[in-house]
CHARMM-style PDB file with segment names, atoms N, HN, CA, C and O in Angstrom:
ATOM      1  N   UNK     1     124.965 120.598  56.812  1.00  0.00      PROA
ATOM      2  CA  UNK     1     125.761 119.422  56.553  1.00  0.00      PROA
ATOM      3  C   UNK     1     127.213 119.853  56.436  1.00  0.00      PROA
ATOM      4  O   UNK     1     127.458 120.823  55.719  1.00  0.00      PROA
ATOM      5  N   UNK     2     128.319 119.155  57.146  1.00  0.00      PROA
ATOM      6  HN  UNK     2     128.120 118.368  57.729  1.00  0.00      PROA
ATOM      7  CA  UNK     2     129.514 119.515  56.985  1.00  0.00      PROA
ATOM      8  C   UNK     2     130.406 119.263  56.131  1.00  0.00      PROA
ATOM      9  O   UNK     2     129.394 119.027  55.472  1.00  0.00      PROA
ATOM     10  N   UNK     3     131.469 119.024  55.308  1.00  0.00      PROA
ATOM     11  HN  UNK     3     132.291 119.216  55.843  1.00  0.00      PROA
ATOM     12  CA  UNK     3     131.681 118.418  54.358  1.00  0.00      PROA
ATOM     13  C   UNK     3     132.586 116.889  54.550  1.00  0.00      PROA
ATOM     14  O   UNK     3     133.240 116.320  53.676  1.00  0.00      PROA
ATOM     15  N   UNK     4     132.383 116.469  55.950  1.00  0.00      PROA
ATOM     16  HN  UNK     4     131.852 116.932  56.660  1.00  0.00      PROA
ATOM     17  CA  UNK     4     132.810 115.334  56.499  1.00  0.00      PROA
ATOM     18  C   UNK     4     131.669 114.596  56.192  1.00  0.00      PROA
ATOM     19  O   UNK     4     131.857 113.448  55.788  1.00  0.00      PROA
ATOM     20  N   UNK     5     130.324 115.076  56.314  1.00  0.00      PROA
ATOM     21  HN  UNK     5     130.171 116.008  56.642  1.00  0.00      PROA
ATOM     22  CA  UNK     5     128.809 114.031  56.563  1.00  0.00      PROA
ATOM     23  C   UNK     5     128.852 113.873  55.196  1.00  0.00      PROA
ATOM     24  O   UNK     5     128.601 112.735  54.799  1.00  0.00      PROA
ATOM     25  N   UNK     6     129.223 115.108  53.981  1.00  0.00      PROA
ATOM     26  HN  UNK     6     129.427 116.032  54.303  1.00  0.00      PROA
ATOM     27  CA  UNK     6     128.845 114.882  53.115  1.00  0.00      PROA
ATOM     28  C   UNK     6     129.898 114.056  52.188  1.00  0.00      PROA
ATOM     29  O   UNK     6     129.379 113.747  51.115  1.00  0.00      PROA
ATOM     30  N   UNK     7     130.718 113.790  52.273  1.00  0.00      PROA
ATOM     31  HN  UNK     7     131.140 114.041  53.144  1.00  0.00      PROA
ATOM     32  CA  UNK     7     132.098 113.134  51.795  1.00  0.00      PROA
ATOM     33  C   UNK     7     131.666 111.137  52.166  1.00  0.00      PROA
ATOM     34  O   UNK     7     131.783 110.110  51.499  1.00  0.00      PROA
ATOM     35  N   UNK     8     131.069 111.511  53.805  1.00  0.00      PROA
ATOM     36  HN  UNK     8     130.973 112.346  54.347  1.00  0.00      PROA
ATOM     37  CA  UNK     8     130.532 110.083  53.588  1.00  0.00      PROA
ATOM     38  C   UNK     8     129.651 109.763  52.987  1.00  0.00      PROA
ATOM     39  O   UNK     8     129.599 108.673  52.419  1.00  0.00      PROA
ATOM     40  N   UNK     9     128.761 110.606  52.960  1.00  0.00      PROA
ATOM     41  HN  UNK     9     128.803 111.493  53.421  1.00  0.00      PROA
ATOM     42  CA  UNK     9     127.249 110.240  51.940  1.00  0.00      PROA
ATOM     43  C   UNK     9     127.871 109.709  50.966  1.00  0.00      PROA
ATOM     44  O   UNK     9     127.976 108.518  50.671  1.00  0.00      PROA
ATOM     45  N   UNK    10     128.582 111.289  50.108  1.00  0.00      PROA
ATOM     46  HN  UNK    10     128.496 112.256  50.348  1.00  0.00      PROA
ATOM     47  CA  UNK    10     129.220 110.290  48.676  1.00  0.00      PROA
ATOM     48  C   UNK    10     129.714 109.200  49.167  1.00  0.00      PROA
ATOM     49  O   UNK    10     128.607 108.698  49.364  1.00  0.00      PROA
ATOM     50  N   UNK    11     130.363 108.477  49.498  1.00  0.00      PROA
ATOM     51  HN  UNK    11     131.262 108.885  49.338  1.00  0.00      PROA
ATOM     52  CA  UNK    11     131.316 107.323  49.833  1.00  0.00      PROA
ATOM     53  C   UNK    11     129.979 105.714  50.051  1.00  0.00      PROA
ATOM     54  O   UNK    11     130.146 104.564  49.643  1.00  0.00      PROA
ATOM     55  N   UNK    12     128.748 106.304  50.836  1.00  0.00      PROA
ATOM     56  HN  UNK    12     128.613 107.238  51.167  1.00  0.00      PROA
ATOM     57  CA  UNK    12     128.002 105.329  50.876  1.00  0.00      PROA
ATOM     58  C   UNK    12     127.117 104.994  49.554  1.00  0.00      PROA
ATOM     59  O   UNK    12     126.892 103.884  49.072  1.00  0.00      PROA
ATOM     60  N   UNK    13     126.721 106.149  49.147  1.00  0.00      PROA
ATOM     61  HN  UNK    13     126.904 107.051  49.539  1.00  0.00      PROA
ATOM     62  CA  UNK    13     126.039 105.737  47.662  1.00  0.00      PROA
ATOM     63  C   UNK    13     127.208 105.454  46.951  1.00  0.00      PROA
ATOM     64  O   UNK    13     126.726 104.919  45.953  1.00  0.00      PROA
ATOM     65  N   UNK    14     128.235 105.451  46.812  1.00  0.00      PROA
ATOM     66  HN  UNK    14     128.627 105.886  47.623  1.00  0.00      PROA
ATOM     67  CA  UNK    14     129.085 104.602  46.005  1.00  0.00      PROA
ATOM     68  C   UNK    14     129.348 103.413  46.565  1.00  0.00      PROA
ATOM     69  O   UNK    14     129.311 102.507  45.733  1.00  0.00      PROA
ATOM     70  N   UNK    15     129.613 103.052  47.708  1.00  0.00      PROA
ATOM     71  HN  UNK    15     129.643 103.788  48.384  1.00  0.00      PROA
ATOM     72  CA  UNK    15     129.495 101.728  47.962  1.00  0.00      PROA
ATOM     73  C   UNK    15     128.768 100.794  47.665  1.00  0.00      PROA
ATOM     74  O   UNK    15     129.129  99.716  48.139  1.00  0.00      PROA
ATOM     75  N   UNK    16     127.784 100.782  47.000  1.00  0.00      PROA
ATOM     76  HN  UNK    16     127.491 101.658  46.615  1.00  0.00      PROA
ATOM     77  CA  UNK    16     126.838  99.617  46.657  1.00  0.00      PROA
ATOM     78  C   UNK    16     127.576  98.430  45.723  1.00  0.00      PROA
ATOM     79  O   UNK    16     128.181  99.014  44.824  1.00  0.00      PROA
ATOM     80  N   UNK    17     127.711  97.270  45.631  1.00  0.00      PROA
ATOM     81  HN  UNK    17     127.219  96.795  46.361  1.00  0.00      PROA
ATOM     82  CA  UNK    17     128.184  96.483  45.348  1.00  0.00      PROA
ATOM     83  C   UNK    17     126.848  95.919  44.506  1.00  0.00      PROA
ATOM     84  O   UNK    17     126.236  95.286  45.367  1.00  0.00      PROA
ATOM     85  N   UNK    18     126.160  95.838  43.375  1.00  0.00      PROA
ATOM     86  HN  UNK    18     126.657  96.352  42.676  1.00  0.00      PROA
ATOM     87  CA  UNK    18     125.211  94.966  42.700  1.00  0.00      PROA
ATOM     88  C   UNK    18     125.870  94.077  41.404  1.00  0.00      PROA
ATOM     89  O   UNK    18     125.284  93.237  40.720  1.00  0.00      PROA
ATOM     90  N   UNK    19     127.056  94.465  41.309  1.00  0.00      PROA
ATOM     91  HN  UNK    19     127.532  95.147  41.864  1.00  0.00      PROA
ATOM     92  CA  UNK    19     127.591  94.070  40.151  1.00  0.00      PROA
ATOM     93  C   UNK    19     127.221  94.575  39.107  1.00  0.00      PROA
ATOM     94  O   UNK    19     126.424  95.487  39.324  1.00  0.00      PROA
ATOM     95  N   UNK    20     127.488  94.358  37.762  1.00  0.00      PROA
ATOM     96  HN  UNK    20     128.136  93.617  37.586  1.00  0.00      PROA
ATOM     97  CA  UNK    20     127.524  95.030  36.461  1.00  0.00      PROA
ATOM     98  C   UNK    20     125.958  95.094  36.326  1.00  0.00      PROA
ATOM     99  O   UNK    20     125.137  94.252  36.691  1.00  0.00      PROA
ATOM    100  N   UNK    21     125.718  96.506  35.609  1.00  0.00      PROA
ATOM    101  HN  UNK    21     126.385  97.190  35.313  1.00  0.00      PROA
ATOM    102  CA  UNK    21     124.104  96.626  35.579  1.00  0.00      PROA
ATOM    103  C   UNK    21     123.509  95.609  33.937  1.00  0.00      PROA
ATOM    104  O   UNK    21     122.388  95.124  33.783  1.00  0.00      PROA
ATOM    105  N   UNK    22     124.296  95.570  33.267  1.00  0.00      PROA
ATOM    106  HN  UNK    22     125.207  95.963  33.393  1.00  0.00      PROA
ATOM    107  CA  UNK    22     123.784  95.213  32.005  1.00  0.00      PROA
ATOM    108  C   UNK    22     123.901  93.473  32.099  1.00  0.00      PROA
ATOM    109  O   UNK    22     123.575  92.768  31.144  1.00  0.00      PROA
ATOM    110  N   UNK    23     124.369  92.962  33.277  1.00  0.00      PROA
ATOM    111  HN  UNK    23     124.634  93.534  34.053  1.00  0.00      PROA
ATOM    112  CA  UNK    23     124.380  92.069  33.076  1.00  0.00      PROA
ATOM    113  C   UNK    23     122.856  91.060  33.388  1.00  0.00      PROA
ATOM    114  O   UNK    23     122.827  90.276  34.337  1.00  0.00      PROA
ATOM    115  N   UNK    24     121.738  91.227  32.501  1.00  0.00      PROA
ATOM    116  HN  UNK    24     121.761  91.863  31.730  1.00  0.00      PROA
ATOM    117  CA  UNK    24     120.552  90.457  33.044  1.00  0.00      PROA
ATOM    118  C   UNK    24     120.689  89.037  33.028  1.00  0.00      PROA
ATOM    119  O   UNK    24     120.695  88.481  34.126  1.00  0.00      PROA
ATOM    120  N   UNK    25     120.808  88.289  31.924  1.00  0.00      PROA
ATOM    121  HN  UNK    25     120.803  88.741  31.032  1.00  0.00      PROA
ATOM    122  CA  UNK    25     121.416  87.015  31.660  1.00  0.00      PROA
ATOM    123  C   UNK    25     120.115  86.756  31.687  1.00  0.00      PROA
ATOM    124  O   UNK    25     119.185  87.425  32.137  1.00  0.00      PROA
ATOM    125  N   UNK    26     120.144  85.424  31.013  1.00  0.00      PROA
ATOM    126  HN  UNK    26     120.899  84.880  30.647  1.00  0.00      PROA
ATOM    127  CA  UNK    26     118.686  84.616  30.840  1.00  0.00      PROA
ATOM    128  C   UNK    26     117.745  83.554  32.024  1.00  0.00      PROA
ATOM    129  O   UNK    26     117.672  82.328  32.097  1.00  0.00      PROA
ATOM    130  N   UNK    27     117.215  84.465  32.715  1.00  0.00      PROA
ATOM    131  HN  UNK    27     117.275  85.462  32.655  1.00  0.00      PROA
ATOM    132  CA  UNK    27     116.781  84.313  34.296  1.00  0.00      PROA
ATOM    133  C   UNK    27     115.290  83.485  33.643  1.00  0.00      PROA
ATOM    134  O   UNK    27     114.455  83.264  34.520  1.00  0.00      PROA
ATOM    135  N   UNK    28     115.035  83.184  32.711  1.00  0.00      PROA
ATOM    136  HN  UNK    28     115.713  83.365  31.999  1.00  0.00      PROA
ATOM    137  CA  UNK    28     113.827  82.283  32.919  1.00  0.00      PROA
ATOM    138  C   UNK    28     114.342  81.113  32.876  1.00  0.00      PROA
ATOM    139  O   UNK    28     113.854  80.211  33.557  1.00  0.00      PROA
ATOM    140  N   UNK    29     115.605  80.869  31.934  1.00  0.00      PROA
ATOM    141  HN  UNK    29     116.001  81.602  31.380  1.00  0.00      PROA
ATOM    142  CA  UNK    29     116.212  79.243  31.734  1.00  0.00      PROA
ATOM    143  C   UNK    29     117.087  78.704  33.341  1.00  0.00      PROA
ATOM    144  O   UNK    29     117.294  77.585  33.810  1.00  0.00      PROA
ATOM    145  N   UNK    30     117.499  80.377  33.924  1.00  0.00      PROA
ATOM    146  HN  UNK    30     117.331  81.286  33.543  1.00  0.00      PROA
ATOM    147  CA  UNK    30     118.109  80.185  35.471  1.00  0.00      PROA
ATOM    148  C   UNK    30     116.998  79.223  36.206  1.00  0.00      PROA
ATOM    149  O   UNK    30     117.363  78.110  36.584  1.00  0.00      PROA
ATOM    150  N   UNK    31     115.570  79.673  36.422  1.00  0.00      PROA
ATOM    151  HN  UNK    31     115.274  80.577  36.115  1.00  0.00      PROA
ATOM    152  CA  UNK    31     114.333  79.555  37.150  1.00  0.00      PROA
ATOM    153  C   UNK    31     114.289  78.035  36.544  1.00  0.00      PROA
ATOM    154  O   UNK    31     114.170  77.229  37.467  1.00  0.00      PROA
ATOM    155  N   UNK    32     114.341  77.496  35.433  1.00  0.00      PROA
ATOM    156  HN  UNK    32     114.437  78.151  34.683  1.00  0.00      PROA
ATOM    157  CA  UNK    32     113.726  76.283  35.037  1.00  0.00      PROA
ATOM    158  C   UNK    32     114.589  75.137  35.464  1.00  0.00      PROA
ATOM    159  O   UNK    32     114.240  74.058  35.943  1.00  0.00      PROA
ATOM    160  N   UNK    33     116.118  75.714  35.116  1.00  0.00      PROA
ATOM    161  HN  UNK    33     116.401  76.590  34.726  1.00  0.00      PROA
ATOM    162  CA  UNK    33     117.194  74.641  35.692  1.00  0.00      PROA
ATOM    163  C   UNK    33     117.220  74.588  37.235  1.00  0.00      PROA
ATOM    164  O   UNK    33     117.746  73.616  37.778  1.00  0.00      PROA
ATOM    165  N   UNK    34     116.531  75.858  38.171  1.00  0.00      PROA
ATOM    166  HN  UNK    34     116.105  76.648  37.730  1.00  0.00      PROA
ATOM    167  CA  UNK    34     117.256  75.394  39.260  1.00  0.00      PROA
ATOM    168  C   UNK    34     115.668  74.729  39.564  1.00  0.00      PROA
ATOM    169  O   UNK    34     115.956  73.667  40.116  1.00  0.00      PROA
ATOM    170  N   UNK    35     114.036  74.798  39.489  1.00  0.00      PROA
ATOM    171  HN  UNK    35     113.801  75.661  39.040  1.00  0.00      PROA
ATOM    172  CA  UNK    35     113.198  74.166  40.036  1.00  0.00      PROA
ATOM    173  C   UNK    35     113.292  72.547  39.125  1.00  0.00      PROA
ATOM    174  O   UNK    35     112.358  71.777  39.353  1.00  0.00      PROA
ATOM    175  N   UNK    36     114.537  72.007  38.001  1.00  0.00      PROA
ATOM    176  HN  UNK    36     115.295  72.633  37.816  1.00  0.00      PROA
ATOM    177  CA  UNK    36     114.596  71.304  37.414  1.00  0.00      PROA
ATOM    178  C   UNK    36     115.568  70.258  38.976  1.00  0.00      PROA
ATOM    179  O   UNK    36     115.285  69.126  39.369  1.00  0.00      PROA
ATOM    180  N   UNK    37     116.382  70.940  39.364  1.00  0.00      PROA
ATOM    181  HN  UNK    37     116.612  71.860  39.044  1.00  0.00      PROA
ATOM    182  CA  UNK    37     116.971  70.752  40.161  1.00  0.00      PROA
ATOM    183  C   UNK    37     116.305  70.174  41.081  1.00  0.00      PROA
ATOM    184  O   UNK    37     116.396  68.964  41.293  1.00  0.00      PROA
ATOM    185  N   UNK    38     115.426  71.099  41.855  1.00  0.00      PROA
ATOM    186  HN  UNK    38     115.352  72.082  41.683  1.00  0.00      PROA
ATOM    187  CA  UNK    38     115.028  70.976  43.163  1.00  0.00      PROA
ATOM    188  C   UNK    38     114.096  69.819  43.218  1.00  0.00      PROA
ATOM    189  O   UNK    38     113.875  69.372  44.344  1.00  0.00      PROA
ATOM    190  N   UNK    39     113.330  69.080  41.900  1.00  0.00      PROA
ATOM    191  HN  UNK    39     113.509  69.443  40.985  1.00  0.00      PROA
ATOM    192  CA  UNK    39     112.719  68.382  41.648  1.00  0.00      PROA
ATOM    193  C   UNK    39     113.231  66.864  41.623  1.00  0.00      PROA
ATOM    194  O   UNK    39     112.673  65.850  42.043  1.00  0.00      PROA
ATOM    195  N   UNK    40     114.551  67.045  40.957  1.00  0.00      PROA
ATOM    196  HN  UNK    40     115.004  67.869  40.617  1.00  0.00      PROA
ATOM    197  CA  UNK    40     115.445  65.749  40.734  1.00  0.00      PROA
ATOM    198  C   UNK    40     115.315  65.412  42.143  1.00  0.00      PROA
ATOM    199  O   UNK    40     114.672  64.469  42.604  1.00  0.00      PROA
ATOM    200  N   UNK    41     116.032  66.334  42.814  1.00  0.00      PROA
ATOM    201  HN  UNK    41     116.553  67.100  42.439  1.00  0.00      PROA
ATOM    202  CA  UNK    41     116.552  65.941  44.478  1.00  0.00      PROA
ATOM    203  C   UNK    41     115.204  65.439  44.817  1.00  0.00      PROA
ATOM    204  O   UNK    41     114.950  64.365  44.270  1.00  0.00      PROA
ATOM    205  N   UNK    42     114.512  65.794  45.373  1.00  0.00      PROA
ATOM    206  HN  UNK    42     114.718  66.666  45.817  1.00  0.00      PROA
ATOM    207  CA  UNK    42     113.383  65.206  45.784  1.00  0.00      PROA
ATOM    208  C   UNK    42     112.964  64.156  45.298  1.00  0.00      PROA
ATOM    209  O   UNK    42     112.319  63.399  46.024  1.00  0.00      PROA
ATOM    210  N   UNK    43     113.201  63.833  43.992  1.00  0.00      PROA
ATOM    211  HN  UNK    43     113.725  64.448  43.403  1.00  0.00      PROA
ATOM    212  CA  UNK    43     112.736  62.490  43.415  1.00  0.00      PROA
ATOM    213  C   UNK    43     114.009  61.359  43.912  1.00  0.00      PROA
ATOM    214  O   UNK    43     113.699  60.223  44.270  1.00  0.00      PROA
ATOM    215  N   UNK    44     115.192  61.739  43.889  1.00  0.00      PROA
ATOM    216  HN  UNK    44     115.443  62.662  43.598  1.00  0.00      PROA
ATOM    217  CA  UNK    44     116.258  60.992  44.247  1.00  0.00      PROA
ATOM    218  C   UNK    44     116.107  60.503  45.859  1.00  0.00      PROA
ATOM    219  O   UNK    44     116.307  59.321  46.138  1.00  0.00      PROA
ATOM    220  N   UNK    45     115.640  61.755  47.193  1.00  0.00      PROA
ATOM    221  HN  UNK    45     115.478  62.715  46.966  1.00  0.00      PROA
ATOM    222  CA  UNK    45     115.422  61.336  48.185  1.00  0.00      PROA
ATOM    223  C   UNK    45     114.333  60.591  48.263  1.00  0.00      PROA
ATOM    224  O   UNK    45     114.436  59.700  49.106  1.00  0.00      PROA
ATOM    225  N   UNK    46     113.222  60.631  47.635  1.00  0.00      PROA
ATOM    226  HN  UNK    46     113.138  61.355  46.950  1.00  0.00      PROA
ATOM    227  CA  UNK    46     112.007  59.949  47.845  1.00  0.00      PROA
ATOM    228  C   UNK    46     112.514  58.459  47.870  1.00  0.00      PROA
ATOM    229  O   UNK    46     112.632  57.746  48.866  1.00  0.00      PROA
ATOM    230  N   UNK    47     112.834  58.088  46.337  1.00  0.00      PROA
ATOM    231  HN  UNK    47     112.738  58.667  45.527  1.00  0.00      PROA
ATOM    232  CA  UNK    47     113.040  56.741  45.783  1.00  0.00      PROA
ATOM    233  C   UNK    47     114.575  56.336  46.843  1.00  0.00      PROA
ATOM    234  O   UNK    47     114.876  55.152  46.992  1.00  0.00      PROA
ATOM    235  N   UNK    48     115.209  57.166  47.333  1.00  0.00      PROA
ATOM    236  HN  UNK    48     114.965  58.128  47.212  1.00  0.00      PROA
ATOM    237  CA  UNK    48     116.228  56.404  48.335  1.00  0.00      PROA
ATOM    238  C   UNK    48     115.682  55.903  49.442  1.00  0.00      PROA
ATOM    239  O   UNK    48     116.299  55.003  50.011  1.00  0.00      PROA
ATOM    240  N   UNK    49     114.544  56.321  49.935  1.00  0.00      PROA
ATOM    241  HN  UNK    49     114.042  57.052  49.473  1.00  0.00      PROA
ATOM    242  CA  UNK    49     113.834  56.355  51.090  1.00  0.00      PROA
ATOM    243  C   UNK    49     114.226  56.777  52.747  1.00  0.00      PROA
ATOM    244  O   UNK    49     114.337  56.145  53.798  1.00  0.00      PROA
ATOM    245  N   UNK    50     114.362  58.217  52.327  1.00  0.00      PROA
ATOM    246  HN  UNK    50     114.272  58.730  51.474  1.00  0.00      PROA
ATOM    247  CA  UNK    50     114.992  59.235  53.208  1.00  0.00      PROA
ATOM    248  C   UNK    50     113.994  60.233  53.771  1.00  0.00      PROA
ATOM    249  O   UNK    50     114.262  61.292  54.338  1.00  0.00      PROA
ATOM    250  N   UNK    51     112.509  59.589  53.457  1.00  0.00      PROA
ATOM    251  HN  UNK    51     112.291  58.728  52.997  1.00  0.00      PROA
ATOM    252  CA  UNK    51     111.765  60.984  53.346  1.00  0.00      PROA
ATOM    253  C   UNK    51     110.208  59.558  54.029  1.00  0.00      PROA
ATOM    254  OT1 UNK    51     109.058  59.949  54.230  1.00  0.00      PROA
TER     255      UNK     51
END
């Protein structure tokens, strides 16, 4: 390995973009509001009569 291949290696494992690791946030109330969501809509298209 030359130290060009290896300069990019480093450079690609640092590139990862996931955002902050500690940030978990409360992903069951995420899951409930958005199938809370997806439910409204569907009830809103039904009763418009779009469906």
């Amino acid at each position: 390995m030359t130290s060009t291949s290896a300069a990019a290696t480093r450079l690609l494992v640092r590139a990862r973009t996931g955002g902050p690791k500690g940030d978990r946030g409360p992903k069951l109330l995420e899951h409930v509001l958005g199938w809370t969501l997806v439910v409204l809509l569907a009830v809103l298209v039904t009763r418009a009569g779009l469906m």
